[in-house]
TORTIMAR-81519 format. One record per residue (C-alpha): residue number from 1; y, x, z. Coordinates in nm, 4 decimals, padded with zeros to 6 digits. Layout:
% residues N
NUM	Y	X	Z;
...
This chain:
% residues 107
1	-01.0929	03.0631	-05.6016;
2	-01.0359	03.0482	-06.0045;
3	-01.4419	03.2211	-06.0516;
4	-01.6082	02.9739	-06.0415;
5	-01.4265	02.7516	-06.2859;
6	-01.4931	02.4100	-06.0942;
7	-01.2300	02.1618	-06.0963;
8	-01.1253	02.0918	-05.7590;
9	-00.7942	01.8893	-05.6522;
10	-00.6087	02.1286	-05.5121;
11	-00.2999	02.0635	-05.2300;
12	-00.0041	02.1240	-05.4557;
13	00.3389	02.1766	-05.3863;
14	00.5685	02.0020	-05.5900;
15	00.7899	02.2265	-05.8315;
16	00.5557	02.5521	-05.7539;
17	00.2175	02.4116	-05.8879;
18	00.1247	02.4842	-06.2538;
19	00.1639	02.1769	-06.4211;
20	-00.2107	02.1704	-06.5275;
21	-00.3530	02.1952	-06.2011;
22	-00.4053	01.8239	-06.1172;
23	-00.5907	01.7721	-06.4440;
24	-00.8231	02.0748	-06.4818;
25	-00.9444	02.4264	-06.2816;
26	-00.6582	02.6625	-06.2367;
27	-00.6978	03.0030	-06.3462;
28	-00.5001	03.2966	-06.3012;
29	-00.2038	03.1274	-06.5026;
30	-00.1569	02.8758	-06.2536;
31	-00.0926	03.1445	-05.9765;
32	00.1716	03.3014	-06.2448;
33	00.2854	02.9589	-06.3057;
34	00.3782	02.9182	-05.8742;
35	00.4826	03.3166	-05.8315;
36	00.7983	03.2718	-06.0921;
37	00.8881	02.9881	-05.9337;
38	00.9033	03.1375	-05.5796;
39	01.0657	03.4836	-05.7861;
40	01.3019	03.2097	-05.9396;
41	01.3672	03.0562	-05.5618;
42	01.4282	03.3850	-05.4390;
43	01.6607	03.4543	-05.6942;
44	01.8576	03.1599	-05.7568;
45	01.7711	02.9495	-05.3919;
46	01.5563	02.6741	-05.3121;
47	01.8488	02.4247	-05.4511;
48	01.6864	02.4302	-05.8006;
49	01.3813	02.2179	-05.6746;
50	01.6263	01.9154	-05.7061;
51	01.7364	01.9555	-06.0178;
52	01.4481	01.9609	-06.2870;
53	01.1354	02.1524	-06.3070;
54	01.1728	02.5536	-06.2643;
55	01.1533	02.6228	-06.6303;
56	01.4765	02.4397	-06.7650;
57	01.6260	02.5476	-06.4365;
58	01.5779	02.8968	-06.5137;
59	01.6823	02.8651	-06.8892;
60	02.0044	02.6813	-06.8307;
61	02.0893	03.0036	-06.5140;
62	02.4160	03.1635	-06.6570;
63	02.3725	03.3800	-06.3788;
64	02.0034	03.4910	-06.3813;
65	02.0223	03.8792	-06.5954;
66	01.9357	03.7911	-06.9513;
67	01.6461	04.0522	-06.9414;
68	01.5233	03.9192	-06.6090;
69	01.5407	03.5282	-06.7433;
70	01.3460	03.6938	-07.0370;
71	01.0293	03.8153	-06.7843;
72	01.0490	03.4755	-06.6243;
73	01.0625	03.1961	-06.8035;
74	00.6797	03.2743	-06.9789;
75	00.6023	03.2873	-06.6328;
76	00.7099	02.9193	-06.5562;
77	00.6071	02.8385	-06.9217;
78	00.4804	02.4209	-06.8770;
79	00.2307	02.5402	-07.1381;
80	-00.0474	02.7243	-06.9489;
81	-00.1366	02.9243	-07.2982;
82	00.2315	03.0563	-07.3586;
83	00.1960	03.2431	-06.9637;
84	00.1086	03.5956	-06.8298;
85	-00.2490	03.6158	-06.8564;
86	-00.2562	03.7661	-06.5181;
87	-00.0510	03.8186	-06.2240;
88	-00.1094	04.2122	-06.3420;
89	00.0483	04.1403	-06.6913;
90	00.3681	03.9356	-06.5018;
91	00.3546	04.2518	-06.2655;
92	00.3821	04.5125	-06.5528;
93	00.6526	04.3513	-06.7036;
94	00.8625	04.3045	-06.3884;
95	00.7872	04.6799	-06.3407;
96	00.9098	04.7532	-06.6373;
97	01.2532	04.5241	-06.6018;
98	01.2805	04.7503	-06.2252;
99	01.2638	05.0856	-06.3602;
100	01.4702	05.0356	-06.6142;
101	01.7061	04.9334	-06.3993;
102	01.6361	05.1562	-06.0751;
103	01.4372	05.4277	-06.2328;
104	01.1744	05.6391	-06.0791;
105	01.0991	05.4200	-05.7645;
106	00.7034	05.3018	-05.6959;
107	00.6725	04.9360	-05.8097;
């Protein structure tokens, strides 16, 4: 949906939308952007969504794992330029994060 570059207006879910996304064409960042927020609902439940947006949620977590909160939080980066490039480059370094911690498994 991102090819063609067009700027469309896009149903959004509030919280898990890439803050750009009602101003200009999403690209790849803005599916990062809503992926660490569902990673950060799994992890910390959906009770977050009240609180402030996913990013200062994450950062003020004394109970996410430091090196975890460290993958996510350029994930659910407001700015669209300090993100994962890709869902590929958010999947390598979650990959990364998993085998160091559970080592030779298939992720």
């Amino acid at each position: 949906r991102h090819a063609t570059g067009t700027f469309y207006s896009p149903p959004t879910t509030p919280r898990y939308s890439a803050p750009e996304v009602s101003r200009q064409a999403p690209d790849a960042r803005a599916d990062v952007f809503s992926l660490g927020a569902v990673l950060y609902t799994l992890l910390a439940g959906h009770g977050w969504t009240w609180d402030d947006e996913v990013g200062a949620c994450a950062r003020a977590d004394g109970e996410l794992d430091p090196e975890l909160k460290d993958i996510l939080l350029p994930a659910v980066d407001p700015d669209c330029d300090k993100r994962y490039p890709s869902i590929e480059a958010f999947h390598s370094a979650l990959a990364t994060h998993l085998e160091h911690i559970w080592p030779r498994q298939s992720w």
